[in-house]
N, C-alpha and C positions, 0 to 999 in steps of 0.2 A: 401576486395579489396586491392591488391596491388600494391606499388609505381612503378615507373617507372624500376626502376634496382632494387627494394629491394627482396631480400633472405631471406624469412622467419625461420630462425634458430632454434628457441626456439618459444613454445607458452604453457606455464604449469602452472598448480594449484601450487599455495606453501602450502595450507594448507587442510587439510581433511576435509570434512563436518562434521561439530559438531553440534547434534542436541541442540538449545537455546544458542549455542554462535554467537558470533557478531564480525568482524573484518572490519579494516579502517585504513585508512592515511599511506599506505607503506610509507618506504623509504629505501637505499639500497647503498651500497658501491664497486666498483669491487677490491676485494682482489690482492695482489701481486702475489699469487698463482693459482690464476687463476680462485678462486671461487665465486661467489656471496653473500655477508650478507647481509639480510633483516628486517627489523625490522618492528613493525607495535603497533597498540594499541587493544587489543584482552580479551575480556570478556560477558558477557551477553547481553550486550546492552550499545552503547558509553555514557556516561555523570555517570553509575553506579558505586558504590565503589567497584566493583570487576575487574572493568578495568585495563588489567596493559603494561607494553610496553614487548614484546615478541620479542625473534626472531627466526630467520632458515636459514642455508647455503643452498646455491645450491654448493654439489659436483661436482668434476671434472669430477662424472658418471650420472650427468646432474639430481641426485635426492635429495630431497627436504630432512633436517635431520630432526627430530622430534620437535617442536616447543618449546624455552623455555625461561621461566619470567628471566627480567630483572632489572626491575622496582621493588620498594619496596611494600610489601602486607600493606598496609596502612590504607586500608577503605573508599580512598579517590580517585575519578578518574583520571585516565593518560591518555593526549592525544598527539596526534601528533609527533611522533619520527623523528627524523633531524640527520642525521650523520653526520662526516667531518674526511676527514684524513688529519693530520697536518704534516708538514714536515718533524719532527724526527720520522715518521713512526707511533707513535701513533695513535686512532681514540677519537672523541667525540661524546657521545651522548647526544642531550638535547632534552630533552622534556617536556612537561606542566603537572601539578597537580592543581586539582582545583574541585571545584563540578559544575562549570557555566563556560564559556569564561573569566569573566567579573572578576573572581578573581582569575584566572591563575597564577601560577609561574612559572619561571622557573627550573628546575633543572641538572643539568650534571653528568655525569659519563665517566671516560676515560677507554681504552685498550690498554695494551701494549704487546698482545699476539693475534694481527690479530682479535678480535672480541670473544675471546673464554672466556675470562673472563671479568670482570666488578670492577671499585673500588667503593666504599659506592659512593652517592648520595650527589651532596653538590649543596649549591643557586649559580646560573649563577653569580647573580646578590645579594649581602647579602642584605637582607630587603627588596628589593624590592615588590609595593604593588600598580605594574599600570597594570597591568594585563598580564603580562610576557612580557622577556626582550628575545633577539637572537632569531635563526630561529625560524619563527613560524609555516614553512610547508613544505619551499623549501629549498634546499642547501646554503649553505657558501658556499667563494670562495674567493682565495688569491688575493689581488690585487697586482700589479707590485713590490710598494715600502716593501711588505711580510705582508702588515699589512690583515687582515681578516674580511672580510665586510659579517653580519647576515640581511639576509631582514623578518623584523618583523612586528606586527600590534598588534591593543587591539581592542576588541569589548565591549569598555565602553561608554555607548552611540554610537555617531556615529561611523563610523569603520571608522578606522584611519591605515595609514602605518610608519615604519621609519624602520630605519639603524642603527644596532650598527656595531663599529667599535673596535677592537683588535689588539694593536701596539706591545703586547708582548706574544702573541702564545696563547691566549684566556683565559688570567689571569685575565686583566681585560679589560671592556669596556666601550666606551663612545658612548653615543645616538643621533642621530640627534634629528631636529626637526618634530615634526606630520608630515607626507602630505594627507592632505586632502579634500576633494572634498565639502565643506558646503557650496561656495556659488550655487551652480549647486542645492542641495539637498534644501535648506529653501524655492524654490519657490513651490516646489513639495509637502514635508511633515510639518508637524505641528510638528511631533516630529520625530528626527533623529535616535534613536536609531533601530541601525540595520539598517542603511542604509550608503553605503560609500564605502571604498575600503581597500584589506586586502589581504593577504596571494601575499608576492608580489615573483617574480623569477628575478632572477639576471643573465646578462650575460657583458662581457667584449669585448670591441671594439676597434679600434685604434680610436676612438673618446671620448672614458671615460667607464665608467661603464653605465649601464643600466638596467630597472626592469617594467614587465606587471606584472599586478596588478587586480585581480578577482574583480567583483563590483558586487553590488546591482542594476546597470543603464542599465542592458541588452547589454554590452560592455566593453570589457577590454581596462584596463587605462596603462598607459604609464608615466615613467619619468623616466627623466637625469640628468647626473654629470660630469662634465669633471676635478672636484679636489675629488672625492669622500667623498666630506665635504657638498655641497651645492647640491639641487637639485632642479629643475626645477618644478612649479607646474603639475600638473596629470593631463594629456588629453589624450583623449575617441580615440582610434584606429579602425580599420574598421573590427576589428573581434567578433562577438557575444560572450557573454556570460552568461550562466544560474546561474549567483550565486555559482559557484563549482570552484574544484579546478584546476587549471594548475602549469604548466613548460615548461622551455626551454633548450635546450643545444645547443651549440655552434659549429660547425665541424671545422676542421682549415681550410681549404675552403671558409669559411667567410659564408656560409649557416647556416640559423638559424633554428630550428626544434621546434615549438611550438606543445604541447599536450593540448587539451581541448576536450569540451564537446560543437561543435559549436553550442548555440541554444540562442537567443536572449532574454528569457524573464526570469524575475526574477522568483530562485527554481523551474525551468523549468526542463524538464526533462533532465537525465543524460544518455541519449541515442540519437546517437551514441558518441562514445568518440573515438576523429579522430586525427591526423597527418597534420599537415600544416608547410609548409617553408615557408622562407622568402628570398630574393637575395637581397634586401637592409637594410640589420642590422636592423630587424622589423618592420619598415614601414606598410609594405604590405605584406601581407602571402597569398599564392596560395596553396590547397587542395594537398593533397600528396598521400593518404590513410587511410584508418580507418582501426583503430584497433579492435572495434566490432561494430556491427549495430543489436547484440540482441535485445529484448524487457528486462527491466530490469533496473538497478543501476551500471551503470559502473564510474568510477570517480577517482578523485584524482589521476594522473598521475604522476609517477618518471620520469624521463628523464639524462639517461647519456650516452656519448659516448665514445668510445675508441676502436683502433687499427681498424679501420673499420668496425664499430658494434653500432649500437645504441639498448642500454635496456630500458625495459620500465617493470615496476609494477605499477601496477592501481588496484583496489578495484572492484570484483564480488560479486555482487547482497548484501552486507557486510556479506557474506555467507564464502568466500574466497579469496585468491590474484590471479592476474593474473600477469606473467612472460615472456616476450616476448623480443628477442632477432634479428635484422631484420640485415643483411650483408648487404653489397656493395650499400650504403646507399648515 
């Protein structure tokens, strides 16, 4: 089903069916040139040592290049790839290594040739050992004063959110504190772990920064910042959520474009995976369109905008990526 004026532009496979491989967690950058980079965590099956973080251009002749490692062959799982282009043109990539959530690091890697090559691998965060530190699924994004705010979380024990912050172009960074949702969860469980709120998305407002936040509670959480220091505890907004993942992107029109999986029950299923806006800076989100309404595993939604275009890669069936491109949006 499509939105009210959207232009369905683009809707493509990024990756070939591989029989006994497994792919997840896009995430993607639109180039100066006019091309797409993609990247994702790609191997036998996510949490095994042959997972590694992968990627592929979309040409300017709207096809998909051949897929290729990024990531170090280790023996040790990669998940979740995060990009960011910084503003001397550079890009970063950071993603997790770990064999569990629970003992995640992070790692980086920068480009200084549009995404075509890659420098060795170094810690986000040195030593770090809380279970990864910066993006943990959705975008970075510059705030006003140029510093660089990461929306993160750790699933040690309860799942928890926070905010790193970068005052000198992502050299180094400083942490908020936890947010998290325990007193809501201790009436419900005996033990907390793996229950709470995580993989949060960020957007900017003339009222401060802001970030919804995937939960365990069958609803997505919500919280604000109007110094990008302090933030506001997490409460439950009026949109479902299956325990998957989401994003948003922002249009300068002041309309907000949430992607999820509208479905209210925890590990619920990931069908459909739909489109909602918002007309007051996320409040309230009204239906837009779905992006599919297959039978199946769709999830994990990118979301970015530009020139009157909103993209989207999201995760098929973890067979392949889907690539979808909607105009006059």
């Amino acid at each position: 089903m499509k939105g009210k004026n959207m232009k369905l532009l683009a809707n493509e496979f990024i990756l070939p069916f591989v029989e006994g491989m497994s792919c997840h967690a896009s995430h993607f950058v639109l180039l100066r040139d006019g091309r797409v980079f993609c990247v994702f965590f790609y191997g036998s099956a996510e949490g095994n040592g042959d997972v590694r973080i992968f990627g592929s251009f979309r040409e300017r002749d709207c096809s998909w290049s051949e897929p290729f490692a990024i990531s170090e062959d280790d023996g040790i799982a990669h998940w979740n790839p995060v990009l960011f282009e910084r503003k001397d043109g550079a890009y970063m990539l950071f993603y997790k290594v770990g064999k569990t959530t629970s003992d995640w690091k992070t790692l980086c890697r920068v480009s200084t040739d549009d995404c075509r090559t890659w420098s060795d691998s170094y810690e986000m965060v040195q030593g770090d050992v809380s279970g990864g530190r910066g993006p943990v699924r959705n975008k970075a994004i510059y705030l006003p004063d140029g510093s660089i705010l990461a929306p993160g979380s750790t699933e040690v024990g309860e799942w928890k959110c926070f905010f790193d912050r970068s005052t000198d172009g992502g050299q180094t960074w400083s942490r908020s504190d936890d947010l998290c949702i325990t007193d809501e969860l201790t009436p419900k469980y005996e033990d907390l772990a793996g229950h709470g709120i995580i993989q949060p998305t960020l957007w900017l407002s003339a009222d401060g920064v802001h970030a919804l936040m995937r939960s365990s509670e069958g609803r997505i959480y919500r919280t604000d910042s109007t110094d990008y220091t302090h933030w506001c505890k997490p409460y439950a907004i009026d949109m479902p959520n299956n325990n998957s993942g989401i994003d948003v992107a922002r249009l300068p029109d002041g309309r907000l474009f949430l992607a999820c999986n509208p479905v209210g029950e925890n590990w619920g299923s990931r069908t459909p995976l739909s489109l909602y806006v918002s007309h007051d800076n996320g409040l309230t989100f009204t239906f837009y369109s779905h992006l599919t309404t297959m039978r199946g595993k769709y999830a994990y939604p990118a979301l970015r905008y530009a020139d009157g275009c909103l993209h989207v890669t999201y995760t098929w069936n973890r067979k392949t990526l889907t690539y979808m491109c909607m105009g006059d949006i």
